[in-house]
N, C-alpha and C positions, 0 to 999 in steps of 0.2 A: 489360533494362529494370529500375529500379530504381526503387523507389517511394519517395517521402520524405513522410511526413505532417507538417504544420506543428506541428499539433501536439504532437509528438515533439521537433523541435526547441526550435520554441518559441522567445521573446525573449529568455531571460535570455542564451542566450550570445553574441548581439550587445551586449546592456545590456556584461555581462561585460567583454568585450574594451574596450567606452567607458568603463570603469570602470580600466582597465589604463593609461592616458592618465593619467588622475586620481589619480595615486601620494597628492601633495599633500594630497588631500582623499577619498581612497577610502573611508576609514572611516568617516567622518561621511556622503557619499553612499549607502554600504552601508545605513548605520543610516536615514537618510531615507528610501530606497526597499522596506524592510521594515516601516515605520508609518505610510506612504501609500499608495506604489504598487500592491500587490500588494492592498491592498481598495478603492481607488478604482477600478480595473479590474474588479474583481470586484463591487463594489456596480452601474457605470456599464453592466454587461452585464446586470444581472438588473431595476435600477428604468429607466434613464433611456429615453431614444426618441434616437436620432440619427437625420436628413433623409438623410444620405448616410452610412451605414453603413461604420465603418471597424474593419480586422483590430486586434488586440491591437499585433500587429508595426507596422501603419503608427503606432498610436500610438506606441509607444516611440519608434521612428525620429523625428516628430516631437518628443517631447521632447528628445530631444539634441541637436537642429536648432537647436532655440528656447533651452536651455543654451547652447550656444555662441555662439548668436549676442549674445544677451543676456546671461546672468548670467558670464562669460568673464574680461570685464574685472573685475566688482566681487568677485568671487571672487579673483584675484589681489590686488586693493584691500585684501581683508578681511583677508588673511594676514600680508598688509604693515603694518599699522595697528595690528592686536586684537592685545592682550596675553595676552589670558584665552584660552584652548580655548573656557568657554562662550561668553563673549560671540559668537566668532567662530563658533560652534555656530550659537547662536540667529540670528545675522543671514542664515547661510549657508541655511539655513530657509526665511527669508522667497523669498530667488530662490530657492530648489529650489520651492516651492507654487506660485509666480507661473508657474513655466515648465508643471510640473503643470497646473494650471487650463484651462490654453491650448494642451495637447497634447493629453491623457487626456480632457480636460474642453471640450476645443475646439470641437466637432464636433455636440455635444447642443444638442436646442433647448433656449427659453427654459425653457420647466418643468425640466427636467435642470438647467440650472444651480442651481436652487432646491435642488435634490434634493441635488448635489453640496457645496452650500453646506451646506447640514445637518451633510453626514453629516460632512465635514468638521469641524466644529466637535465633531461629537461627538467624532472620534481626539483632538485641541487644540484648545481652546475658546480661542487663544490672537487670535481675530477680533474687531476692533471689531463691534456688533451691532447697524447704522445700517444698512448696506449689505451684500446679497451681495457675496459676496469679487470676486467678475468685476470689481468696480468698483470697486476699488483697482490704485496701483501703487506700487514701489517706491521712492521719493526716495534716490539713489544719493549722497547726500551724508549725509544720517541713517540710511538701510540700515533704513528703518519703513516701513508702509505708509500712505499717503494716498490721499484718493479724486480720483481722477480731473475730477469736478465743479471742482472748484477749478482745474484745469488749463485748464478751455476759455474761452476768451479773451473778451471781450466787445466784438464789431465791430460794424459796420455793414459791409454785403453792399457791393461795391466796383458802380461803375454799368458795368454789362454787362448781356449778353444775359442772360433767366429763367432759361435753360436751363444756365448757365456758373454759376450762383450757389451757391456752399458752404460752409452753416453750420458751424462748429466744434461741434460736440457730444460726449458722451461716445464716443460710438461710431467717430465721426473721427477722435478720437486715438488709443484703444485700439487700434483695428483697422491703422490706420496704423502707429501705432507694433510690432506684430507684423510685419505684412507688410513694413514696408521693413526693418526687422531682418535677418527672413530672407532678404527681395530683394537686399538688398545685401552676406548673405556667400554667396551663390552657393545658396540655399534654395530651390528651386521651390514657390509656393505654387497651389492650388485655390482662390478664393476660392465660398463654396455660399450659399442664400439664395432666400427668396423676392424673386419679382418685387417690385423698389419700395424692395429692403434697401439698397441704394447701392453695389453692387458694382463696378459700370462705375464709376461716376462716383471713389471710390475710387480704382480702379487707375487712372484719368486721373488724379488729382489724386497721386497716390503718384511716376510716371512724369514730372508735370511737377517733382517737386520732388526726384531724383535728383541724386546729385552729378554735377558737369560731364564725369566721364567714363564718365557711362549715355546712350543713347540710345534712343528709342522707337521701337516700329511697333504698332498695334493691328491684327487682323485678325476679324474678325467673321466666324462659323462659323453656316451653318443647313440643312436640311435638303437640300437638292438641293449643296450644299459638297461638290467629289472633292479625291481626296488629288490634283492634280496640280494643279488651284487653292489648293491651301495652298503647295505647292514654288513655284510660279511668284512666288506674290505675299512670300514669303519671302526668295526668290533675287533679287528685282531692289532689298530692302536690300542686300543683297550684291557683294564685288566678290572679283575673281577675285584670291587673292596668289600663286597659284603655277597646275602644269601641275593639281593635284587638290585645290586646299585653296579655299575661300574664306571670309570673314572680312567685318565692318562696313565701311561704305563708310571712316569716319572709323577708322583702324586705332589712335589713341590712345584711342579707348571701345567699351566693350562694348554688346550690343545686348539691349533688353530688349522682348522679343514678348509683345505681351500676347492671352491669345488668348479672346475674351469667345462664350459658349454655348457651350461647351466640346462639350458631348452633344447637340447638337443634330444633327450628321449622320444620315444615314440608314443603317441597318443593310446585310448585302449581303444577306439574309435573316430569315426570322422567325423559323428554327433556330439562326442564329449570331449570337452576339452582337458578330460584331466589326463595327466601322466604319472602313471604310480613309481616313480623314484622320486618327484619332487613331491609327493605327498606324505612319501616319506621323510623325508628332509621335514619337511614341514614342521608334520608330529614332533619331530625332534625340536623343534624350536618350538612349537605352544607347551609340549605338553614333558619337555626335557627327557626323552623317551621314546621305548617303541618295545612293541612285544617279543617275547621270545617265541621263534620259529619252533622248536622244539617243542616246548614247555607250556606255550603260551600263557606263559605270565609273563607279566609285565616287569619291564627293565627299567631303572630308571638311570640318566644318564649326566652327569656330573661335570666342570671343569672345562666344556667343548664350546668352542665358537665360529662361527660358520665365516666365511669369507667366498666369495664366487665371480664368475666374469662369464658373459655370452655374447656372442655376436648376434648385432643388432641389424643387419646387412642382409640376412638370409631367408625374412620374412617370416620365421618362428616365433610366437610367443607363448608364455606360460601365463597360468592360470593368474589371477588377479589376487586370488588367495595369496597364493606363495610369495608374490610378487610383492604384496602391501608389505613384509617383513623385513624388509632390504629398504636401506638407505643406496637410491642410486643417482651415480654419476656415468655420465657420457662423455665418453675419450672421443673427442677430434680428432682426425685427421692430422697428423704435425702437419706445422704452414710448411710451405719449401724453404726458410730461411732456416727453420730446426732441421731439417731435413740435410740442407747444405752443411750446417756444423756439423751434424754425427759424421758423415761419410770422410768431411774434409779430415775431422780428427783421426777419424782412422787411417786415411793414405797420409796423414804429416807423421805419424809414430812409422808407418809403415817406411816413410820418404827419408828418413833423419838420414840416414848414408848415402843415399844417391847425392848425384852431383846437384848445383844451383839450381841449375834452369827447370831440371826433371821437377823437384819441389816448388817453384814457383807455380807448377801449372796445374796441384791439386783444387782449386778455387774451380777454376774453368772447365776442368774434367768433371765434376760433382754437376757444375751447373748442366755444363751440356749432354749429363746422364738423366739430369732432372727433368730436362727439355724433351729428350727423346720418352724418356717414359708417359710423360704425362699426353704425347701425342698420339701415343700407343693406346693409351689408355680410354682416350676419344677419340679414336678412328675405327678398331676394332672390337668391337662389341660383342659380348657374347650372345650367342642366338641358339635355336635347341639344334642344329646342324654343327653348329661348333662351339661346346661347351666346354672346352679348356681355355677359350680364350677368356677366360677368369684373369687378371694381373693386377698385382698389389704390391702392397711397399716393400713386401719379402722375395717378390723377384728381384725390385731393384737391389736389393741386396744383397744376393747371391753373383750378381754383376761386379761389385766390390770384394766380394769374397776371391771371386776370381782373379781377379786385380791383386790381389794380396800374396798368388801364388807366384810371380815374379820375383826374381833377384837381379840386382843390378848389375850384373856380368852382362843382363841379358837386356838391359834397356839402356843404349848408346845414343839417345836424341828425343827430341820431344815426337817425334814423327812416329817412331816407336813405341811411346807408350799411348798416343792417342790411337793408334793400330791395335793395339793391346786393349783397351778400354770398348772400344767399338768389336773388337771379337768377343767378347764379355758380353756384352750387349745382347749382340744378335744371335748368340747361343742362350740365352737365356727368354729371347724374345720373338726373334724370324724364323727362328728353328719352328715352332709352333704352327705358321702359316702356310697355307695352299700355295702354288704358284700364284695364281693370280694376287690374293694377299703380298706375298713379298714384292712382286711387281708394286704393288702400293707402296708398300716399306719402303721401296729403295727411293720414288719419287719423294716422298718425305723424308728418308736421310738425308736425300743428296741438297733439297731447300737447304734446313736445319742448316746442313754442315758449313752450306753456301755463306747464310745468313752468320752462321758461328765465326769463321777463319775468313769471309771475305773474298774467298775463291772455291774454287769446284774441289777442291783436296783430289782430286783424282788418284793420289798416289797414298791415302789413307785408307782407300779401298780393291785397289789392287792387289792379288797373291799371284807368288811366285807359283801356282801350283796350279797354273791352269788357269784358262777365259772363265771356265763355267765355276769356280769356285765362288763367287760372288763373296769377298770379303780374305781378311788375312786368318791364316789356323793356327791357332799354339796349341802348344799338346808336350807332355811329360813322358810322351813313350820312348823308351829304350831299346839298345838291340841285346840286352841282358839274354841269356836263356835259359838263366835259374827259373824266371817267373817268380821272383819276388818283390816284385814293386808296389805292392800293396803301398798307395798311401804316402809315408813317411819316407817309404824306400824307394820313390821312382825319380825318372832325372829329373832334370833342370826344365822349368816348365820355357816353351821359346817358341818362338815362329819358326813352321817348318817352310822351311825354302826354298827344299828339294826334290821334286816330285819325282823324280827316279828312286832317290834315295828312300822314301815312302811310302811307296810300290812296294821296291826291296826288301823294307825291311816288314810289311806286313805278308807280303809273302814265305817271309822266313817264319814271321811268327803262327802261320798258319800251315807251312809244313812241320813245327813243333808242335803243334795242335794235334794232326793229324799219324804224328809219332806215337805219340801215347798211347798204348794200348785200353788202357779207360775211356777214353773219348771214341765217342763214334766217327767215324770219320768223314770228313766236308770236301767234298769235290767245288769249290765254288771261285768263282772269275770274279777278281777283283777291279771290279768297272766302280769310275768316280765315286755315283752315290754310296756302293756301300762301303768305302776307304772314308768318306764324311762321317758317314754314322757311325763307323767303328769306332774314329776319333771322337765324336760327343758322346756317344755312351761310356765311353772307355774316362775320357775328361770326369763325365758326372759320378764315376764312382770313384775316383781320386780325392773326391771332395769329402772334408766331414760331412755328415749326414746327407749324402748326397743320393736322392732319390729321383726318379724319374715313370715319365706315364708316355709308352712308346705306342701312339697309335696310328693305325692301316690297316687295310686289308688284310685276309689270307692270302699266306705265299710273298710278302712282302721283302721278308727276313729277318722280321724283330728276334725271335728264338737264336737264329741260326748268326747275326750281327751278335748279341747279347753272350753269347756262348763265346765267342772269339775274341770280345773285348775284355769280359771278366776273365779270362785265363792271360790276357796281355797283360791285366793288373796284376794274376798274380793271386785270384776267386778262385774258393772252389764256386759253381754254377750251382745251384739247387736251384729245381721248378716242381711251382705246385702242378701236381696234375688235375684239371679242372674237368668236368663232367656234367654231359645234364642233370646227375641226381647228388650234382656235390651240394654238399651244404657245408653252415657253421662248425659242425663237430668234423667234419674233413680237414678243414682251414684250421681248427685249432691242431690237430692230429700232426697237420703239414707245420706249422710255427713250433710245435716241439721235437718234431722231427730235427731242421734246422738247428736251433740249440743245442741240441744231443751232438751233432755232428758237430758245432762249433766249439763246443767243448773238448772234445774228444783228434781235431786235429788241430795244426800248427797256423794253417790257412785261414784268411779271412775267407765269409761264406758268402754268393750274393746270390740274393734271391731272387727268381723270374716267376 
């Protein structure tokens, strides 16, 4: 046995040998990676913090990756063109930093970049001092750098689903433009990041705009994931081209697997840190292959390239093995100034009809959504007594989704829609909380709002529906008695106003309940709290993908609220029956049960 320490080796004689390539420009590369390199490695180990902790080596390997894919061409360009050694010097610079930044520098959270930027400017202070450097790039026709800002387009969000909508931001192109670089010269990247960074959505969006001879599959990886449901779901993109080989169905394009929670599998133990799905993966990348389950002969596997993303927030990590084969970047957090654009673009497409003033006041409404969340977000904490108080950038944005289901029949002043925005809110966000909590909540709204508008807004917070409502209700219910408002088909979403009339009319809706001979039937007094709940349950399934986690005690009424709201929409109810000896093949039993039925009737189905 023979022992090799890495650190013995060491990078430079891989650098070395990729420096060997580079006859052309070896010397000036030389001279770059002695007045950079060799201290940005060494500053980025002693100040910065990286999410996902990466070797000296996987940096370098990255850099070269990110060289070639990008600076390749304009390197040849430069040699071609520049007269001067310097000129050709300084521009070849600018892509040696840019590739730098985003290899060495890749990987650190946001404060590292700051740090990085510094120290940077202290080696050459040769940086505009507007912006950290991250947020520049190169204009391949001037070989300068420009900021990115200038780059992102100014659309209107195209009419689709909420969930399909993608604003162009600083961080959509940057990161884009890195990843398909790499994606499309054969670069496997990691994509890391907290929950909410836009990872997924990213590599969809990356995937659909490949050139016509890439194709997709995503696979979604989570904890109960074997390595023989990753081959399976793998293998039938796959077709057979020979007696051992197989290859993409479509054999003029390559296939690109995107593989999203990358670490989320389950260990095989608490001592070993391996996970047999990513070991699998693995093989596939050293060894282009993996054996047949049947046959056990070996398969070899052609044409595939891997792509991935996981959250780095969750305190998971994957073996160091798998790990070194990925080129990875770390998705930040958007600042709130990217944050402001997305939302604002979408209530101005959403506002283009409403009168002046309503549109004037999307800036202010984003902001003061942005204020209230981030206050939320450090005050309540998640602790193991209360573990949903998890919140991320996907709540806020289910507050906007909400917002979107307004028409302007139904928003007559600005009083009205910051009522409207603030019911949004607090369904999305105090709905969560104990009394006591919301008693904090309200003392923090009530500042904010102070500090916002300049006065108490008392009448932003007031409903017509009662003292103890705490807040205004909008709601899409109707006194239809078909029960078809799934969705598409229910009213006009509005502040309800009238608390007789909403009594009334769930009254009505629950001796229609109670009509039907298929329904069991519900003797139950409709006291405030459960006319609230009926209304946000009833609200969250109105919504695309609108999911929800109702928890209390037993005897509370989630069953028996959940049963009355989804027939209000318009549901059929389906509930799994749960047991002490249920397991996994019960839950799968129960999710095909479900389908069978929704295929088979007219109703949407919702499941409890």
């Amino acid at each position: 046995m023979i022992f090799v320490d890495s650190t013995t080796v060491g990078w430079r004689s891989f650098l070395q040998a990729w420096l060997e390539s580079k006859k052309d420009v070896k010397v000036v590369l030389e001279y770059f990676i002695e007045k950079y390199l060799d201290k940005i490695l060494m500053f980025k180990k002693r100040q910065c913090f990286e999410p996902v902790p990466i070797t000296d080596f996987s940096a370098i390997k990255t850099f070269v990756a990110i060289y070639d894919s990008i600076a390749f061409e304009p390197e040849a360009n430069l040699k071609k063109y520049h007269a001067s050694e310097t000129a050709f010097s300084r521009s070849l610079e600018k892509w040696f930093l840019f590739c730098l930044i985003w290899s060495v520098g890749g990987a650190v959270n946001e404060t590292g970049r700051v740090l990085i930027d510094h120290r940077l400017r202290e080696i050459d202070p040769q940086f505009m001092p507007l912006r950290v450097i991250y947020e520049y790039y190169i204009d391949p026709k001037s070989n300068e750098f420009e900021p990115w800002e200038e780059k992102v387009p100014s659309i209107m969000p195209k009419s689709c689903p909420y969930y399909d909508m993608v604003i162009p931001t600083i961080d959509t192109l940057r990161y884009s433009h890195i990843i398909a670089s790499l994606t499309s010269t054969n670069h496997r990247v990691l994509m890391c990041g907290s929950t909410g960074s836009g990872k997924t959505t990213m590599a969809i969006n990356i995937l659909s705009t490949l050139p016509q001879f890439f194709s997709g599959l995503t696979l979604n990886l989570s904890a109960s994931t074997k390595s023989s449901t990753v081959q399976s779901i793998i293998e039938s993109s796959l077709e057979k081209r020979s007696k051992d080989k197989l290859g993409p169905k479509d054999k003029k394009k390559r296939l690109i697997i995107f593989i999203d929670d990358l670490n989320m599998p389950k260990k095989t133990s608490t001592q070993s840190p391996s996970q047999p799905p990513l070991e699998l993966i693995r093989q596939l990348i050293d060894h282009h292959g993996w054996y047949n389950r049947e046959k056990s002969s070996w398969q070899h596997i052609f044409d595939c390239h891997i792509l991935s993303a996981m959250t780095s927030s969750n305190g998971r990590v994957i073996p160091s093995r798998i790990q070194s084969r990925f080129n990875i970047i770390n998705f930040v957090e958007p600042a709130e100034q990217q944050i402001v654009h997305i939302f604002q673009t979408i209530l101005n497409s959403k506002f283009q009809s409403f009168p002046l003033d309503i549109k004037l006041q999307t800036v202010s409404i984003v902001k003061l959504m942005c204020r209230l969340y981030n206050e939320v977000k450090t005050n309540f904490l998640q602790t193991p007594n209360k573990p949903h108080f998890l919140f991320n950038i996907y709540d806020l944005s289910r507050v906007f989704q909400g917002i979107l289901q307004i028409d302007k029949e139904h928003i007559n002043s600005q009083t009205c829609l910051f009522r409207l925005c603030l019911h949004e809110f607090m369904r999305n966000f105090s709905d969560r909380f104990s009394q006591n909590d919301e008693t904090r909540f309200t003392k923090i709204l009530k500042t904010i709002l102070l500090d916002h508008f300049g006065t108490d807004c008392k009448d932003l917070m007031t409903s017509s529906l009662g003292d103890n409502w705490n807040g205004p209700i909008y709601s899409s219910i109707t006194d239809d008695d078909d029960n078809t408002t799934f969705r598409g088909n229910s009213g006009a979403y509005r502040e309800m106003c009238n608390e007789r009339e909403v009594m009334s009319l769930l009254r009505d809706k629950l001796a229609t309940y109670n009509s039907n001979p298929i329904n069991s039937h519900l003797d139950l007094v409709l006291f405030e709290d459960a006319i609230k709940h009926i209304l946000r349950i009833y609200r969250v399934i109105q919504l695309e993908r609108g999911n929800m986690s109702l928890i209390g005690n037993a005897g509370t009424g989630r069953e028996t609220l959940s049963r009355i709201a989804s027939n209000i929409a318009g549901a059929y109810f389906s509930m799994f029956e749960v047991t002490d000896n249920y397991i996994r093949k019960d839950f799968l039993e129960g999710v095909k049960t479900i389908h069978i039925k929704q295929v088979l009737r007219i109703k949407p189905l919702f499941g409890f």
